[in-house]
SERO-30792 format. One record per residue: residue in three letters; x, y, z of N, C-alpha, C, CB in turn. Coordinates in steps of 0.05 Angstrom, whole numbers, plus 5000, padded with zeros to 4 digits. Glycine has a CB too. Layout:
BEGIN
AlaXYZXYZXYZXYZ
...
% end
This chain:
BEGIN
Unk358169612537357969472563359269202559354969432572
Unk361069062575362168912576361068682590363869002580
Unk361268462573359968182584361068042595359168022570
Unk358767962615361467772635360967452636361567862673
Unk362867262627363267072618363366862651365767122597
Unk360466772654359466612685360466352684355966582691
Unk360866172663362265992660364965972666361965942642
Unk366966112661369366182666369366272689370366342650
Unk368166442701368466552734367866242749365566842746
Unk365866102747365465932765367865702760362465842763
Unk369665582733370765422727373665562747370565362695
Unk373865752751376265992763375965952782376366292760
Unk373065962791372565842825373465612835369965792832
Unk372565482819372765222828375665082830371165092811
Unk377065152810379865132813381865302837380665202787
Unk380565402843382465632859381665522898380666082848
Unk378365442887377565202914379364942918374465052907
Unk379464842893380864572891383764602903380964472860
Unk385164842905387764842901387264932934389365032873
Unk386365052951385265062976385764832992382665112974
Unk383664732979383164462993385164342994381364292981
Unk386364262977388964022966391664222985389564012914
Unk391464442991393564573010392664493031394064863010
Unk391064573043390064463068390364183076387464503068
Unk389464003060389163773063392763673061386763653040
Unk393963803045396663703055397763723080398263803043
Unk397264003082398564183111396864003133397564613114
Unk394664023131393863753149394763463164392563663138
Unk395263373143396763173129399563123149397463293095
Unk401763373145403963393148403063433183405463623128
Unk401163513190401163693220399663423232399064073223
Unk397563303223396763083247397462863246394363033253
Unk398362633215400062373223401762323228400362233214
Unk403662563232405562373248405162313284408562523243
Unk402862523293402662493316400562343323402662703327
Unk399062213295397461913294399461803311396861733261
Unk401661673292403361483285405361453318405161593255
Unk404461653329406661573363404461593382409761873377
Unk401661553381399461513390399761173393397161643371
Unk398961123418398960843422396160843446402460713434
Unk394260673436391960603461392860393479389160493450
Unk391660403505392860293531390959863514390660543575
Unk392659693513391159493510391359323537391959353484
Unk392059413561392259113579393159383601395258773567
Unk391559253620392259333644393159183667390659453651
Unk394759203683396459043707395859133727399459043708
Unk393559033751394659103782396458953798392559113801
Unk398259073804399858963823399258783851401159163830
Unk397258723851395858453870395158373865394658413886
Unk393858123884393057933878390257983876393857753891
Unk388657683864385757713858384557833880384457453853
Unk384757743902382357883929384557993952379657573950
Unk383558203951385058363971383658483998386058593957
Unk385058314017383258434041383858604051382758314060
Unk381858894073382359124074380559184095382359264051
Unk382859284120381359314143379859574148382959284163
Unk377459504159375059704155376759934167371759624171
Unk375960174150377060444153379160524149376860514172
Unk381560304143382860374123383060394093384060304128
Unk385060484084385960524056387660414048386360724050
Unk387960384019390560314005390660383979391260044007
Unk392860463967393260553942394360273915395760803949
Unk393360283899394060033878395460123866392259903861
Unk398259973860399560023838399759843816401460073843
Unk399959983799399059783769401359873744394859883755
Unk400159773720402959783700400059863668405659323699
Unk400259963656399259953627401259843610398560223615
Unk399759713589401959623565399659633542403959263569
Unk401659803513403959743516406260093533404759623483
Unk408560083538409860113557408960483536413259913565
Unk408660523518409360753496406460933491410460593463
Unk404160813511402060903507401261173516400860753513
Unk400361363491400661613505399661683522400361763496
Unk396961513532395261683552394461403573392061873535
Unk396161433601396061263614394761243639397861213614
Unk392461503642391461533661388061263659391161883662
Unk388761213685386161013683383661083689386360793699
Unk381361003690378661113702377460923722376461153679
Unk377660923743376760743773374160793787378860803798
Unk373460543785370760533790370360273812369060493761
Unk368060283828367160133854364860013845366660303882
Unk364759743842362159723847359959713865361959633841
Unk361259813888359259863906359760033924358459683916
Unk359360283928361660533940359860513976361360993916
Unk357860303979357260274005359260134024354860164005
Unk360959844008362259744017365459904020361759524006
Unk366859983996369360123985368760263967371459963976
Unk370160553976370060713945373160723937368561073947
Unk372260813919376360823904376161163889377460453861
Unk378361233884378561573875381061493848380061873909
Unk381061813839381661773814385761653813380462103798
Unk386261603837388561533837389261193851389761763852
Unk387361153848386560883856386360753885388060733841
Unk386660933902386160983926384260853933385861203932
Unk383460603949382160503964380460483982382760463968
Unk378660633993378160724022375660454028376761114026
Unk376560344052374260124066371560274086376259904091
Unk369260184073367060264085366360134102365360294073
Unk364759944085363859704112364159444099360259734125
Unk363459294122364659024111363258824088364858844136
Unk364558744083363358624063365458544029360758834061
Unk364358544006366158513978365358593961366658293967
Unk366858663943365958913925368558853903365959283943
Unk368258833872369558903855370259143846368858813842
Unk373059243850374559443848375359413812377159423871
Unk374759683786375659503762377459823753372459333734
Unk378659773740381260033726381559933702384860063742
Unk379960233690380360213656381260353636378460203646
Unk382060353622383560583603382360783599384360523577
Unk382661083598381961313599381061323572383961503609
Unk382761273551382461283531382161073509383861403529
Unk379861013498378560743478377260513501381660553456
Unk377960533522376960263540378059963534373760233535
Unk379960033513381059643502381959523537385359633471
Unk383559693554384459453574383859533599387459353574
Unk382559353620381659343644382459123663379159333642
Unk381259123679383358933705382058953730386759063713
Unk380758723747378858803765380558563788374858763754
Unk380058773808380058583834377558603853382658643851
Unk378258333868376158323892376458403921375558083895
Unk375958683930377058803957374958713979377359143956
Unk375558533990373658454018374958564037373158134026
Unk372258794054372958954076372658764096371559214081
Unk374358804122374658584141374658694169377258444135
Unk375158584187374258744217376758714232371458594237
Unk379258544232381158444240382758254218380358324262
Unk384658364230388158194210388757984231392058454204
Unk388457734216389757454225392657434222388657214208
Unk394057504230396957394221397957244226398757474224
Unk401057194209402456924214404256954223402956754196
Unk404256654239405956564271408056414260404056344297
Unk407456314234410156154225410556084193410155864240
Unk412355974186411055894163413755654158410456184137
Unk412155494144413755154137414155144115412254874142
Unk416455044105416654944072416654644084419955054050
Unk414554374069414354144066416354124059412754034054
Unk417053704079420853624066420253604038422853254079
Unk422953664030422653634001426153413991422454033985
Unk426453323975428853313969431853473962428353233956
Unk433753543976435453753971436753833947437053743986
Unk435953513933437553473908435553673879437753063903
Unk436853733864436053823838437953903815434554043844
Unk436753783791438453673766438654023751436353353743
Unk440154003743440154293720437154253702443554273692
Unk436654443691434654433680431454363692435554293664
Unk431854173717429754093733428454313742430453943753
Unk425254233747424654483774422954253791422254853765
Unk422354473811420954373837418754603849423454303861
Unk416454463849414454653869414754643903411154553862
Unk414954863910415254843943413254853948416655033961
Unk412054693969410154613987410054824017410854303993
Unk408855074012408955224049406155164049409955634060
Unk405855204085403755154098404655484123403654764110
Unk402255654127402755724147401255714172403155884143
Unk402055744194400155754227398956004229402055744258
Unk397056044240394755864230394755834195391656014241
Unk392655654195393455514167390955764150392555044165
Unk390155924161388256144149389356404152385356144162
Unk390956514141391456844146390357054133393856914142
Unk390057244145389457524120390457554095390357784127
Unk393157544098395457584079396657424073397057714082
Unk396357174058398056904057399556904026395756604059
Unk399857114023402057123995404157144007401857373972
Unk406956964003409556864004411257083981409556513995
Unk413957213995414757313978418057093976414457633985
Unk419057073950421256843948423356883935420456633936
Unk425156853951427456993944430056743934428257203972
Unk431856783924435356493922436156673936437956373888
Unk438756613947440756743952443456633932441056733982
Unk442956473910444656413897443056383866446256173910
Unk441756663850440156593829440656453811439456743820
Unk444156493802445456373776445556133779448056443770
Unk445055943816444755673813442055603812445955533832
Unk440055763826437455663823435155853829437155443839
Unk434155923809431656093816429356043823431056203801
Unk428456273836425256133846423356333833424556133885
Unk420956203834418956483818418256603847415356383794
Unk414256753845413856783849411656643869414456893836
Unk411456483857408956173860411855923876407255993808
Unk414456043877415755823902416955643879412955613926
Unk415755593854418055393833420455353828417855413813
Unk422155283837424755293831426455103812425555283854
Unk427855293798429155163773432455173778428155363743
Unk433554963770435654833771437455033750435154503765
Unk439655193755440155293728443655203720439455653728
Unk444855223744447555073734447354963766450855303721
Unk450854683762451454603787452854813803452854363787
Unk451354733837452354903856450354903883452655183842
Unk449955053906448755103922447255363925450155043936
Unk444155293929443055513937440955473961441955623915
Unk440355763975438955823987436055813983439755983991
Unk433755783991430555923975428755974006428155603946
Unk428256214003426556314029424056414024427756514045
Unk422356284044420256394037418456564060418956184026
Unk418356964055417657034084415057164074419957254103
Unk413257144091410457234108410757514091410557274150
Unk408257674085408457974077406658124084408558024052
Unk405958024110403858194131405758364150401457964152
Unk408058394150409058384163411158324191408358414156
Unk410558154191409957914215414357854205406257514202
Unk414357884186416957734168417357514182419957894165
Unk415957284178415656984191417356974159411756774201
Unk418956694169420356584138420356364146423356674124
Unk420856154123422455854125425555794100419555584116
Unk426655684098427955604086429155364067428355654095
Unk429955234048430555044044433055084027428654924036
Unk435354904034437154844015438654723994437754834019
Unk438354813969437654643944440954553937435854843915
Unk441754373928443654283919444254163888444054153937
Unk444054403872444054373837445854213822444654613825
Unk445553873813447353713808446453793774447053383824
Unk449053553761449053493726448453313726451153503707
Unk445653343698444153203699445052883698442753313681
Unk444352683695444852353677443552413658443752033690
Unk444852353639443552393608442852123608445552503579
Unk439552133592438252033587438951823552436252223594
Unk439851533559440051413538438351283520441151293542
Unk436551253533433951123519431451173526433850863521
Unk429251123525426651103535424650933516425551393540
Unk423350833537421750633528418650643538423050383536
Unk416550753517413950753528412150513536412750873510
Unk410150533545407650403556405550333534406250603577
Unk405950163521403750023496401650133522403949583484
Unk400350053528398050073544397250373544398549953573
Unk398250583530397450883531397250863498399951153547
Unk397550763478397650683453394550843443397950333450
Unk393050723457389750853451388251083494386650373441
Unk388351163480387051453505384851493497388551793506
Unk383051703511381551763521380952063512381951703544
Unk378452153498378152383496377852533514376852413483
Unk378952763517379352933555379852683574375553133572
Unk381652473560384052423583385852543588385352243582
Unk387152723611389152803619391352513633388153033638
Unk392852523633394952383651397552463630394352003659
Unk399552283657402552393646403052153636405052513668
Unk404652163611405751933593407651753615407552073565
Unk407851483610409151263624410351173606407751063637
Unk413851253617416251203603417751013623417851473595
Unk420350893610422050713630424250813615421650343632
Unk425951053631428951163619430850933620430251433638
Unk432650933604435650793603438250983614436250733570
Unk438950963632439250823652436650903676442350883661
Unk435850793688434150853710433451053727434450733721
Unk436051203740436251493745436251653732437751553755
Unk436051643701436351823684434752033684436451733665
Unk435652223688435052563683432752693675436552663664
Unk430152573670427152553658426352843653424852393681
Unk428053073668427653383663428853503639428753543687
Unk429953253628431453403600430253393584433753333589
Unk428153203589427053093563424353353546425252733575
Unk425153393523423153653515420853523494425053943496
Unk418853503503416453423492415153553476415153373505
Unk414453443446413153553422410853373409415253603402
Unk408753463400406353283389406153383362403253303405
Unk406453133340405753273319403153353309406753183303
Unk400553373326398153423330396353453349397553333322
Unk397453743361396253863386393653903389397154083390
Unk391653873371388653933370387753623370387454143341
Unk389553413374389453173367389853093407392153063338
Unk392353113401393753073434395453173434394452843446
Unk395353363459396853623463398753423490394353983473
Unk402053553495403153453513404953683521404353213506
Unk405553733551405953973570410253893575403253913609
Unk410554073583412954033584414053883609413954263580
Unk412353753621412653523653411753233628408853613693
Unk411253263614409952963591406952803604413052613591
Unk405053143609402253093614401853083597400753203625
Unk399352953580397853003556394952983559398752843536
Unk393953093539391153073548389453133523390453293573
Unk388052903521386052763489384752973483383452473493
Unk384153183461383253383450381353273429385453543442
Unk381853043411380553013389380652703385381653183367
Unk379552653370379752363351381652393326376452283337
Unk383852223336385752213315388052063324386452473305
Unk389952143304393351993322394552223324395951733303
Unk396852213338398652403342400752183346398152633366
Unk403352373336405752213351407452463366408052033326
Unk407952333389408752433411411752453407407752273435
Unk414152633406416952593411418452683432418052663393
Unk420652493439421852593466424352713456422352363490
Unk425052883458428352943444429653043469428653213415
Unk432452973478433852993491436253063476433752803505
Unk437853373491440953493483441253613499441653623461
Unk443353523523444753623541447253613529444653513566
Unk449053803525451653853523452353633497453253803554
Unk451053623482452353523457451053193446455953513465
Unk450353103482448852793478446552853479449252553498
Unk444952673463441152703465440552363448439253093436
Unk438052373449436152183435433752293425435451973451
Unk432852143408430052223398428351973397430152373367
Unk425851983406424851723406420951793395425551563442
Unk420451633385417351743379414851563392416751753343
Unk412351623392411051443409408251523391411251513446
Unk406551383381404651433371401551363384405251343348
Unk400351573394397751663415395351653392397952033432
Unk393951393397390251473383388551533410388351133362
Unk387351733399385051793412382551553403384352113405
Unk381751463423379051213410376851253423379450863415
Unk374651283404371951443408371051143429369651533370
Unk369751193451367851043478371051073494366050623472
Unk372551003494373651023510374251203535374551003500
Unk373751153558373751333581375851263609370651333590
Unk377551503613379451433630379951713640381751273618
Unk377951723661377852033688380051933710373852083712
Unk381052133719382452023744382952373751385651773739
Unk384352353769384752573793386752673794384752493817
Unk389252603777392052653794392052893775395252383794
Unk390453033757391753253737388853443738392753113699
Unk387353433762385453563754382853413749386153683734
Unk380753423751378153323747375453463731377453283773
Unk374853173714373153243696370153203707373753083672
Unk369853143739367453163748366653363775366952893753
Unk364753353777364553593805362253623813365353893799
Unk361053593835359153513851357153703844359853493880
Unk353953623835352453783827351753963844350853673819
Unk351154243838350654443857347954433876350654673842
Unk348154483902347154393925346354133932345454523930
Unk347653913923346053673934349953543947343453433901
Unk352153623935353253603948356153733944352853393952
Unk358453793957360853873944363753693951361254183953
Unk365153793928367253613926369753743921366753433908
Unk371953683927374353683929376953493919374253703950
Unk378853583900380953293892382853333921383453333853
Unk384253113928385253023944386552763945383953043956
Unk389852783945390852503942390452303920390052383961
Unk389552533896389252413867386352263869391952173857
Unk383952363889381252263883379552463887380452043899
Unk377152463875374952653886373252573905373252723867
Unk373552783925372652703953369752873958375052793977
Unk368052683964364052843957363852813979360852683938
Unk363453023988361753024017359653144019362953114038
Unk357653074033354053184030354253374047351252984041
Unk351453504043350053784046348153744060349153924024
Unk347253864084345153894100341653994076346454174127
Unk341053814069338653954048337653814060338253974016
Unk334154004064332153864077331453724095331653784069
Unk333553754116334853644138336653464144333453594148
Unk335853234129337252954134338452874106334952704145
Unk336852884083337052804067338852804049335852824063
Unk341352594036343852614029344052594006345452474040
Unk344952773976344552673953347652663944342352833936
Unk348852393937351352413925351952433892352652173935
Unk351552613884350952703850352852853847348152863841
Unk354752743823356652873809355852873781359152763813
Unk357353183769356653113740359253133724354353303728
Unk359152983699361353023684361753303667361252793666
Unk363453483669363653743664363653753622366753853684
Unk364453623623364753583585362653323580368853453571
Unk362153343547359853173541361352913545358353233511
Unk359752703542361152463536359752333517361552303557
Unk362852153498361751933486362651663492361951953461
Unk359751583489359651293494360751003471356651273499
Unk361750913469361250663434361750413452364450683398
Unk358850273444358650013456359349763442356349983464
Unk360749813424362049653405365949573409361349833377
Unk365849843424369049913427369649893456369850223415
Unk368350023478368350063501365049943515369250373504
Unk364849733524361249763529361549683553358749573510
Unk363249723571363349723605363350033617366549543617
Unk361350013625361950343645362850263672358850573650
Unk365650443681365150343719366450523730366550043733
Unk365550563755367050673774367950573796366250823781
Unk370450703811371550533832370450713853374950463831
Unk370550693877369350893896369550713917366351023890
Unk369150893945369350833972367250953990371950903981
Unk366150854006364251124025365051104049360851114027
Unk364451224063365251404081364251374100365151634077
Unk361251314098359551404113357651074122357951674095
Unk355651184129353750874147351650984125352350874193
Unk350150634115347650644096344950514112348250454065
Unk343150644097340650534112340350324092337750744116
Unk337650044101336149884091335349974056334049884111
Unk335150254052334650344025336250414009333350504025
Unk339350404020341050544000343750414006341050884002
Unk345350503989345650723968344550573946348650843962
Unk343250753928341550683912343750903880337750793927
Unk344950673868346150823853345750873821348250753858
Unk345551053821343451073785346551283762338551423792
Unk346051123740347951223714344951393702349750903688
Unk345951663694343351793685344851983660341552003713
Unk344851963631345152033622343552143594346451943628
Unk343752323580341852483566341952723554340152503578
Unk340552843530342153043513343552923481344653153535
Unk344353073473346353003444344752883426349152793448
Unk346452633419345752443390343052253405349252183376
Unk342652233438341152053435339952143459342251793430
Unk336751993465335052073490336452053517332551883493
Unk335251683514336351623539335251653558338051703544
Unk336751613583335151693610336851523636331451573608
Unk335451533660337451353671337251003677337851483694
Unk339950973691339750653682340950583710341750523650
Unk337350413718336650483735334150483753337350613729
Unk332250513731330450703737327650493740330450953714
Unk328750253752325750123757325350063777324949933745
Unk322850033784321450163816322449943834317350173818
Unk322549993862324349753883326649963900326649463859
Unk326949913921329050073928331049803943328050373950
Unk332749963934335150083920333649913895338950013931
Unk333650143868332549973845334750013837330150043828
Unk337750113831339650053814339949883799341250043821
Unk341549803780342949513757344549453760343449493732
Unk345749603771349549623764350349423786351550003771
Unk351849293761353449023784356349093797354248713763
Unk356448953816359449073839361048883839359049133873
Unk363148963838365448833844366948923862366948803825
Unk369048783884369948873900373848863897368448743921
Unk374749163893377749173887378348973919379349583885
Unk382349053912383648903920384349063949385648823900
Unk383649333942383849533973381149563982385049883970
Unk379349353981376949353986374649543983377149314004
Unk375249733964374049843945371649783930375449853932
Unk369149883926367249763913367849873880364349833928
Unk366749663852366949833830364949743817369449823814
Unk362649973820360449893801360649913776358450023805
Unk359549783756359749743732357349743710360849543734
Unk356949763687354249723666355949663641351950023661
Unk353849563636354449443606352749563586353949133603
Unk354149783574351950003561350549913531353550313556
Unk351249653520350049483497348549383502351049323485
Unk347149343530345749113538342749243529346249013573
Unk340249163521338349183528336049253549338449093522
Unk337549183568336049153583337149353608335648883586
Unk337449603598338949813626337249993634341550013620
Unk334850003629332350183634332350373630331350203652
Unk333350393599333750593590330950653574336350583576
Unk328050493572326450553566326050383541326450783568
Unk325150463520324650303496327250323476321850413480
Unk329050593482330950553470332750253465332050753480
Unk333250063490335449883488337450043488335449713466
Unk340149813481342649903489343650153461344849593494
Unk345850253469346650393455348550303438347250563467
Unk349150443410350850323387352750203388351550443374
Unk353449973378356149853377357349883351356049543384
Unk356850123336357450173300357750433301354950083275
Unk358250623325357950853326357951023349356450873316
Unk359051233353359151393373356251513383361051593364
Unk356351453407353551513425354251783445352651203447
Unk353252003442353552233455351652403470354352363440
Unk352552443496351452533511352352833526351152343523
Unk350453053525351353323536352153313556349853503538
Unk350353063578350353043605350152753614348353213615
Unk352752793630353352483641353552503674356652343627
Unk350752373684351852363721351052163722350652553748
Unk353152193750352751953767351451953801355551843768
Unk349451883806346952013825347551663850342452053799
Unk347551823871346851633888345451763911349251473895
Unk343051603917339951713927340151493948336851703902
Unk337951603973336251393990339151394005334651063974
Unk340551524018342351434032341751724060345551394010
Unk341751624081339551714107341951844134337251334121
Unk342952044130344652144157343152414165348452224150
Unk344252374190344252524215345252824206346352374238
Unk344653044215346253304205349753244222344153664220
Unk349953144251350853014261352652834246349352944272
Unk352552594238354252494215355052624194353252314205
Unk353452864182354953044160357453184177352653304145
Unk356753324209358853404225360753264209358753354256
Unk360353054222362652904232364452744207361252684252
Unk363252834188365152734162364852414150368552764173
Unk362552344163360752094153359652024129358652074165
Unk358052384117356652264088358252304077354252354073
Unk358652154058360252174033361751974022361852364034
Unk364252044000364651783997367951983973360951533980
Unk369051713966371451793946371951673925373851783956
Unk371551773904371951723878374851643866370851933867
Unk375451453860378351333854378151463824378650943855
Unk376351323805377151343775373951293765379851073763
Unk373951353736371451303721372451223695369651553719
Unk372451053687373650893666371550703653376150723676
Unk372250653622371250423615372750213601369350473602
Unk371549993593373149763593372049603562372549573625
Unk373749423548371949303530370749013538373349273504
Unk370449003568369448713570369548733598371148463556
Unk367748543619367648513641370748383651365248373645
Unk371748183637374148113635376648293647374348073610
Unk376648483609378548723625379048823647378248903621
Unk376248893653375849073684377348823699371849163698
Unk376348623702377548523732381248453736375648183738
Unk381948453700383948363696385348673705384248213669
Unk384848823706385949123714385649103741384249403702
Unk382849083756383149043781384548873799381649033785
Unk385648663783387648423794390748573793387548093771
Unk391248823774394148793766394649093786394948803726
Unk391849283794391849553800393349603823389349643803
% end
């Protein structure tokens, strides 16, 4: 009888498995990566409109959109309503209006979910259209390299459909986007129109006339921007050589953008504590300059203003606000019938140093008629490195502190002296003059001031905010308000 050797059968097995496997796993191998490798997931999705799209009840509309990147194999999206009482949508992105009202429409990749894209479809009962449409005068002139934002307005000044479509009729001299900007690209003459897309084809026009540039020989900055403002925005103050000179050529670089960052118009805006140096380099056709300017950011220092955007905004329901003509314009809220609260807050923390900066002020204007009790204006700050509280806060009406001065456009500018002791700020006293003083939350509250719902009509409560700045001395301030 012959013996059979179980070690050897199973070592036979196992090899004859191994060699299985390792075929397979090649042939595998060969059959599914390369069709990994031309597999691409949808990362970004595009609808072709705008954020809110209005949509007259009981009709429809189809969205067209874009995936990227352009190579992705599977480009079907998955569409969804969030609320299929108001609009439902189908699997082709089809639209249908229910009833009135708003509803987020969102389209997402079929496959992995990386990219989505939502709009806002408000169903509507009637289309407003437009009767006309204006481009604001503008100057006809424009330098190569320059651009220009067009200013339209249409009649009525509220439409359904107020997206502008913008066309040159001469692109190689001057293009326009989409948003109306127009860029200077060589000398010559062009056309820029802007028509209605409700149909209506209302247009306006303007005719640009693309000159060469004046090259810019020199420039000379503003010592007085030397030290800024953390989340100061404004545009740098230069004096070109020769005077007309060409200010669109100039290409702006910071050698410390997390420091102070600067835009290609020569906005900048205080990011950190530190220096940066700012450079202007100019090369048109072979001539340029280079010039440098060195920006500290300095801890207390504060300098808000309007013309780039605003770092304050009227606390929610006591009143709302609006920039306008480079100021923030507060106007009150019917709460509780009569009662008018003018409270803004500062949107970023602030720091204070009463060693460096120890004037707080604002310039402001009102609007409106005060009673016997008001305006009663209180600095209320609190949160961060220190308590605090407001300053302010002792009993008497109008109990405020803050002393006034009156600008030269008759302007009121209240003021504090945040070193002082004595700002009722409680037992604390004044704040550091050896150190940065920080606060999560910085408002400015004005109470006890008494209108009519009637006077809110009528555009009475309220008031306009010039600037919020501080100063290193009562001095300064007035010496600014003498030169402003």
């Amino acid at each position: 009888m012959k013996s059979i050797d179980f070690t050897k059968k199973r070592s036979l097995f196992h090899f004859l498995l191994f060699i299985c496997l390792a075929s397979c796993f090649l042939s595998c191998k060969d059959a599914i990566y390369p069709q990994l490798d031309e597999k691409f997931i949808v990362s970004k999705v595009k609808l072709n409109v705008t954020g809110q799209l209005p949509l007259l009840l009981g009709r429809d509309t189809t969205i067209s959109f874009d995936v990227f990147p352009e190579k992705a194999s599977n480009k079907k999206l998955v569409w969804t309503s969030a609320d299929n009482e108001i609009a439902t949508v189908n699997s082709d992105g089809k639209i249908t209006a229910r009833n009135l009202g708003k509803v987020l429409i969102t389209a997402s990749s079929e496959v992995g979910y990386a990219g989505s894209a939502t709009i806002e479809v408000q169903v509507i009962d009637r289309i407003i259209y437009t009767e006309n449409v204006t481009i604001a005068g503008v100057s006809s002139d424009l330098y190569v390299s320059d651009s220009l934002k067009l200013v339209t307005a249409t009649q009525p000044a509220v439409v359904t459909y107020n997206t502008l479509s913008w066309v040159s009729n001469n692109p190689e001299v001057a293009s326009v986007s989409k948003n109306g900007v127009v860029t200077g690209l060589k000398t010559g003459n062009a056309k820029i129109t802007a028509t209605s897309t409700d149909g209506t084809k209302k247009s306006a026009s303007v005719d640009v006339v693309v000159k060469e540039p004046i090259v810019v020989q020199d420039i000379t900055f503003d010592d007085a921007q030397k030290e800024i403002a953390l989340y100061e925005v404004s545009k740098l103050k230069i004096t070109p050589k020769p005077l007309d000179a060409t200010i669109a050529t100039i290409v702006w670089t910071s050698s410390a953008p997390n420091i102070v960052s600067i835009d290609a118009s020569g906005v900048f805006t205080g990011k950190g504590y530190g220096s940066a140096t700012i450079t202007a380099k100019t090369n048109y056709k072979g001539a340029g300059i280079e010039k440098e300017f060195t920006i500290t950011v300095v801890p207390g220092k504060i300098n808000d203003t309007f013309f780039y955007g605003s770092n304050w905004a009227a606390q929610t329901n006591n009143a709302v606000s609006t920039i306008e003509r480079g100021k923030l314009i507060v106007k009150a809220v019917v709460q509780g019938g009569v009662l008018y609260k003018g409270i803004i807050n500062r949107k970023s923390s602030t720091d204070f140093h009463a060693g460096n900066y120890p004037i707080f002020a604002l310039k402001i204007r009102y609007s409106g008629i005060t009673d016997s009790r008001g305006p009663n204006r209180v600095l209320n700050v609190w949160g961060g490195t220190a308590g605090y509280g407001k300053y302010g806060a002792a009993t008497g009406s109008p109990n405020n502190k803050m002393a006034t001065l009156t600008a030269k456009d008759g302007a009121q500018v209240h003021y504090a002296n945040v070193s002082s002791t004595g700002l009722g700020f409680g037992s604390s006293g004044g704040m550091s003059a050896t150190t940065v003083t920080n606060f999560t939350n910085c408002i400015y509250e004005i109470w006890e001031m008494q209108f009519s719902v009637g006077d809110i009509a009528a555009g009475k409560a309220g008031y306009e905010l010039y600037w919020v700045k501080s100063f290193k001395s009562v001095a300064e301030l007035e010496a600014y308000l003498a030169n402003e």
